[in-house]
Residue, then its C-alpha position, 0 to 999 in steps of 0.5 A: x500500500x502506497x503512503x498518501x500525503x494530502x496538501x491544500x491551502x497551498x499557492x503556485x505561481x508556475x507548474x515548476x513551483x509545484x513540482x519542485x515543492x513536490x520534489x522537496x516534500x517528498x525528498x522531506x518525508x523519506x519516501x524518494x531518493x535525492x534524484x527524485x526532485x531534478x528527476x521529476x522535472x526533467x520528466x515533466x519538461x519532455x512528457x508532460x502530464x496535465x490531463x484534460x477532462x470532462x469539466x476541470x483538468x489534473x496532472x499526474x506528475x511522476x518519474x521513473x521507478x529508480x527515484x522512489x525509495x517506497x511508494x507514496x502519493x503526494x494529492x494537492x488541491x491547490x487554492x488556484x489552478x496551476x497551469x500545466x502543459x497538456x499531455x497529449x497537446x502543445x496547449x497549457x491547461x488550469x490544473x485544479x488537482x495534482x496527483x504526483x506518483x512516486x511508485x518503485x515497480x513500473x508496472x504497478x505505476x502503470x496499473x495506478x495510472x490506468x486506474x486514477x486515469x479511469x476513476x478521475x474520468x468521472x465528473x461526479x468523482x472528481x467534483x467530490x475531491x475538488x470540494x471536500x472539505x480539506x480533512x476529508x480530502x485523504x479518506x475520499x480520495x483513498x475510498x473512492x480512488x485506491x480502494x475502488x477495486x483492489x489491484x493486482x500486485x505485480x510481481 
């Protein structure tokens, strides 16, 4: 089971002001190693990661599996929308949600990408995490996101 971090109340000026606060929160809490940060902003810079849906857009920043030391999710519902650039587009969009992915086996980020990528799709799900209160935030998010269906260990 990954280690959930949940972060609100928080500003960001630019999409590389919260993923080098990701980097340092994470590098804070002992769960990546000390390539994470730099890692995890290369990443972004040549496989962006800002998902357009329905009504509001996320990103799900993440980098390779070599950077973690356990697996965690860092959610942060930022007081502003954050401008990432698109994944499967040169536009940027207004992120309201960020979902970084610090997974130490590949195909098991890929499994927790394909699920947070289906459930996020949902706009009544997505509403949810946008306007829960902030101390409910984390349960919501582990009820309706990571104990939706139970996932296949990869081994």
């Amino acid at each position: 089971m990954s280690k959930l971090f949940v972060r609100t109340g928080i500003d960001f000026a630019t999409c590389q002001q919260a993923l080098a606060h990701i980097g340092e929160e994470m590098l804070a809490k002992g769960v990546v190693h000390t390539t994470y940060p730099a890692a995890l902003l290369e990443r972004e810079a040549v496989f962006p990661t800002g998902i357009a849906l329905e009504h509001h857009a996320v990103a799900i920043p993440h980098c390779e599996a070599i950077h973690a030391k356990e697996p965690a999710l860092y959610l942060i519902r930022p007081d502003r929308p954050v401008h990432f650039q698109q994944a499967d587009d040169d536009a940027e969009i207004a992120v309201s949600l960020i979902i970084a992915l610090i997974v130490e086996n590949p195909a098991a980020q890929l499994t927790l990408l394909r699920r947070l990528f289906s459930e996020l799709q949902n706009p009544t799900m997505l509403e949810a995490l946008l306007s829960a209160p902030d101390h409910q935030l984390g349960a919501l998010f582990e009820e309706a996101i990571l104990m939706a269906e139970p996932c296949k260990q990869a081994s």
